[in-house]
C-alpha positions in Angstrom: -45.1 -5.0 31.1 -48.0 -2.4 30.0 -51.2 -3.8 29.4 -54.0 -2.1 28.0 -57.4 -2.6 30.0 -60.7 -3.8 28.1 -63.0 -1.1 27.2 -60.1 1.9 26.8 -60.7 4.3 24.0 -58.7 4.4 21.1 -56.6 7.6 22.3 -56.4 5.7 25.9 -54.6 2.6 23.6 -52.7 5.5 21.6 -50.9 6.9 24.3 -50.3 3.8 26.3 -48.4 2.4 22.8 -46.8 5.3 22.5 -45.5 5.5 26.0 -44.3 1.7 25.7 -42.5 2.9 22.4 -40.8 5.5 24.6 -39.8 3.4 27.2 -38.0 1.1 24.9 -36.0 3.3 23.0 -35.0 4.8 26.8 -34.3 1.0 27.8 -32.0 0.9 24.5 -30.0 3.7 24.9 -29.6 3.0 28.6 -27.9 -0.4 27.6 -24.8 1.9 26.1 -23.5 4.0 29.0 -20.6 5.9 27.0 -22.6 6.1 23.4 -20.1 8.8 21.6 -16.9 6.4 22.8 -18.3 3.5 21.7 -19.0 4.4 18.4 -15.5 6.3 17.4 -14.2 2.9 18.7 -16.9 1.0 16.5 -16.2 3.1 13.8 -16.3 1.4 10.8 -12.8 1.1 9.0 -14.1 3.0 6.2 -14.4 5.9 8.2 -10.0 5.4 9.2 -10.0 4.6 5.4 -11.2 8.9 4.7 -9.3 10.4 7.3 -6.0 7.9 5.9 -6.2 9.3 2.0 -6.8 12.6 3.1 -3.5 12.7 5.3 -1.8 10.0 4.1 -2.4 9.1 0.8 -0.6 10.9 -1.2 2.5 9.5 0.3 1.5 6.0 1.5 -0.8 5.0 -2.0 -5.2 5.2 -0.9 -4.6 1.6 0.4 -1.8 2.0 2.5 0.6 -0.6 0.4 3.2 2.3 -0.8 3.5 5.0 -3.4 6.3 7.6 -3.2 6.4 6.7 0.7 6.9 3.1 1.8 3.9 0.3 2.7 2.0 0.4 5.7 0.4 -2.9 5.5 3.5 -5.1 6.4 4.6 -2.6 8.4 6.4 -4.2 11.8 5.2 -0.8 13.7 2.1 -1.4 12.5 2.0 -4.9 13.1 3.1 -4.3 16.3 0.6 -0.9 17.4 -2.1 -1.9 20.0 -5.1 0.5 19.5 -3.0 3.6 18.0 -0.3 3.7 20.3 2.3 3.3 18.2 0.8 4.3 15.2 -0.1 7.7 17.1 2.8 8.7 18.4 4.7 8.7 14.6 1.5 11.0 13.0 2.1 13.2 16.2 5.6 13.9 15.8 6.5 13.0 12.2 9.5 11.2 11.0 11.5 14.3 9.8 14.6 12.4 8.8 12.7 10.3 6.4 10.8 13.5 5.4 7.6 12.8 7.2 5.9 16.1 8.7 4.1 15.6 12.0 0.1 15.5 11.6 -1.9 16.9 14.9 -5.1 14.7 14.8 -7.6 14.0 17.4 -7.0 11.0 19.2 -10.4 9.4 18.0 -9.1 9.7 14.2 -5.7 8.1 15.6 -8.2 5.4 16.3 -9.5 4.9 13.0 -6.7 5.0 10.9 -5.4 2.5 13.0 -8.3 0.5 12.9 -8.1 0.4 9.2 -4.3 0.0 9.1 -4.8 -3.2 11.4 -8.2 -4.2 8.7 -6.1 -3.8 5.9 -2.5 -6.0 7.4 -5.0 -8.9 8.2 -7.0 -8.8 4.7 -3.5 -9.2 2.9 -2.8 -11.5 5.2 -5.3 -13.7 4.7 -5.0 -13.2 0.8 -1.4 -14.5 1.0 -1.9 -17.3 3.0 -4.4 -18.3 -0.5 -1.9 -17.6 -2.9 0.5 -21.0 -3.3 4.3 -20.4 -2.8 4.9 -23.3 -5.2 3.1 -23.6 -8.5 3.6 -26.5 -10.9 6.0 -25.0 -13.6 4.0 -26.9 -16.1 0.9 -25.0 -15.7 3.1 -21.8 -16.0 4.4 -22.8 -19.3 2.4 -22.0 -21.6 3.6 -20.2 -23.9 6.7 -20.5 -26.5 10.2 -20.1 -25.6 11.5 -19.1 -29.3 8.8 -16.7 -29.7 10.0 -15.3 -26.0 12.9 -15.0 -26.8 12.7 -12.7 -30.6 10.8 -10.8 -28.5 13.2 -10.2 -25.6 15.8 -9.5 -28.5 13.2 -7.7 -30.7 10.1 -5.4 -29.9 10.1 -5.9 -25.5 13.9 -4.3 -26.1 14.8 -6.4 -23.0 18.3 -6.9 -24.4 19.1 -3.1 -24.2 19.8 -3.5 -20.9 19.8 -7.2 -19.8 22.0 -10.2 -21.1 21.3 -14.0 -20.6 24.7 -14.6 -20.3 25.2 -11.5 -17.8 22.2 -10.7 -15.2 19.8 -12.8 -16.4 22.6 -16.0 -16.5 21.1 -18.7 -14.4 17.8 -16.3 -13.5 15.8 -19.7 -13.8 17.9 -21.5 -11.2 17.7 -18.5 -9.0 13.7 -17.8 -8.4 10.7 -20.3 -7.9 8.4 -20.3 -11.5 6.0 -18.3 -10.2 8.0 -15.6 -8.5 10.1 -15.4 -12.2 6.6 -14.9 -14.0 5.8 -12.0 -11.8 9.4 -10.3 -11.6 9.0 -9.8 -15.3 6.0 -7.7 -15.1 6.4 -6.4 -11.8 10.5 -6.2 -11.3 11.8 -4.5 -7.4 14.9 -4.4 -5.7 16.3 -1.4 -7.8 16.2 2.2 -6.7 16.9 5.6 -8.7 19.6 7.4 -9.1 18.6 10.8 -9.1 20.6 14.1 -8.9 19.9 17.3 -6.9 20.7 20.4 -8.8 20.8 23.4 -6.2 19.7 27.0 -6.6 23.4 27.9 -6.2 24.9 25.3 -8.8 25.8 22.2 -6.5 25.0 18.9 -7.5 24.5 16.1 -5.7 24.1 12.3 -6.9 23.3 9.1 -5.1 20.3 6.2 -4.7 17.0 8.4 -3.8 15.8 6.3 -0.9 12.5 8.8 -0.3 11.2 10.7 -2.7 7.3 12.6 -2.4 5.4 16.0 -3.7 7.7 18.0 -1.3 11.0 15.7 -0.2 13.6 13.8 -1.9 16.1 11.9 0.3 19.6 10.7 -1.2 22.1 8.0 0.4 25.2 9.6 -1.4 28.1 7.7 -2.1 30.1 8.5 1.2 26.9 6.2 2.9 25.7 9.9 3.9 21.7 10.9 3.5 20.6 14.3 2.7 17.2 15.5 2.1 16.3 18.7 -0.1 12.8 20.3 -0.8 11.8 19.6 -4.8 11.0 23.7 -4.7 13.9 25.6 -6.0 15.7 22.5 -6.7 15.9 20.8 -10.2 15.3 16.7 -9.8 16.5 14.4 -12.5 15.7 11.0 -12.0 16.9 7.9 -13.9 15.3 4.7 -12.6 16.3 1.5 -13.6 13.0 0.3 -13.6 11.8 2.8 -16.5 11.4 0.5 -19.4 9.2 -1.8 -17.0 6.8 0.4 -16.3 6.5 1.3 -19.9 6.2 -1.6 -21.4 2.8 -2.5 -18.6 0.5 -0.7 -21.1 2.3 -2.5 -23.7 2.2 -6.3 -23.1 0.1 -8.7 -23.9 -0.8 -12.6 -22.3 1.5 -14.1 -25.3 3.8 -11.5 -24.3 4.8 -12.5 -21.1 3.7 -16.4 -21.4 6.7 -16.5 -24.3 9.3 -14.3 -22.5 8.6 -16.5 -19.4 9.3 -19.7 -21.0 12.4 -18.2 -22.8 13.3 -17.0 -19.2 12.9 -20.7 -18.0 15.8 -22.1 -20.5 18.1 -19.8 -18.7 18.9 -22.3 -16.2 
């Protein structure tokens, strides 16, 4: 302890602060014997979060749950990477038969796209455990099955490719209320079928399994995949899902209340 003595002038008191000042920022720092190590493995997982969009991104979505390449966040490698190990060794050597190059990182920003991997598995974790498996189908119906239905015959064109008494026969009986009022909006399960053109002439037609800005994967209908760059090739893609996506700018809260409970007669 530094004690200043009666009587001392005022630069005597000056300098001893100053010096106690010192001392505890030395004292500090001393606590932390590795400082640079500890902070790449403190690193917040906003830093992972940067280094993830910038390599990642474009394939994985900015939040890891999926775009043109599939979702990280329920990932079982993921799930089951302890401090990058796992995680590290596919950035370092790629996945080339699902069309993933190999990334050479530094093993610090290994680190922290794993660290925000693992932040970003136990937030959606802990959202799902919120959200209810059951829901009472009377607080889902609210809207108006006879209006739902005009407009599943009339302007949401559903009957152009669907059929109550064809796919959509018993679709009530087959999925819980709440998981029916979401599949309408937000429909999965279906992949494109998409055909490669070649420079030379070929084509090629099966269920794209992997598609991004450089790669397109096909299963072909032999159970065979083959994978193509999109440079020099012509890509023409007919998804099923289409008409879903188009009509997300287009539907309203009556929309999908009415088409829901019109969907809930088809027992």
């Amino acid at each position: 302890m530094i004690r200043i003595l009666p009587g001392a002038s005022d630069l005597s008191r000056f300098v001893v602060l100053l010096l106690a000042v010192l001392l505890n920022l030395s004292w500090a720092h001393a606590q932390d014997p590795d400082d640079a190590a500890q902070a790449t493995r403190n690193a917040p997982p906003a830093a992972g979060q940067a280094i993830f969009r910038q390599n990642c991104g474009f394939c994985h979505g900015q939040d890891a749950r999926g775009a043109s390449g599939p979702d990280l966040i329920r990932s079982s490698l993921v799930n089951h990477d302890v401090n990058g190990n796992l995680i590290g060794q596919v950035v370092h050597n790629g996945r080339p038969e699902k069309g993933m190059p190999a990334f050479q990182l530094p093993d610090a920003q290994i680190q922290q796209i794993a660290d925000f991997l693992h932040a970003q598995s136990k937030l959606a974790s802990s959202i799902s455990q919120r959200v209810p498996t059951e829901y009472p189908l009377e607080k889902l119906l609210v809207g108006n099955a006879d209006a739902g239905k005009d407009y599943f015959n009339g302007a949401g064109h559903c009957a152009q490719c669907h059929s109550p008494t064809g796919d959509l026969n018993h679709i009530a009986s087959k999925y819980k209320p709440l998981e029916l009022q979401s599949r309408i909006a937000y429909p999965y399960g279906a992949n494109p079928t998409t055909t490669v053109t070649t420079a030379a002439g070929q084509q090629f037609t099966g269920e794209q399994i992997y598609a991004d800005e450089f790669l397109i994967t096909l299963r072909l209908s032999d159970g065979t995949q083959r994978t193509w760059m999109r440079h020099g090739n012509q890509i023409a893609v007919k998804d099923p899902l289409a008409a879903h996506v188009e009509l997300l700018s287009q539907y309203t809260d009556k929309d999908i209340h009415d088409l829901f409970a019109y969907l809930e007669t088809l027992k």
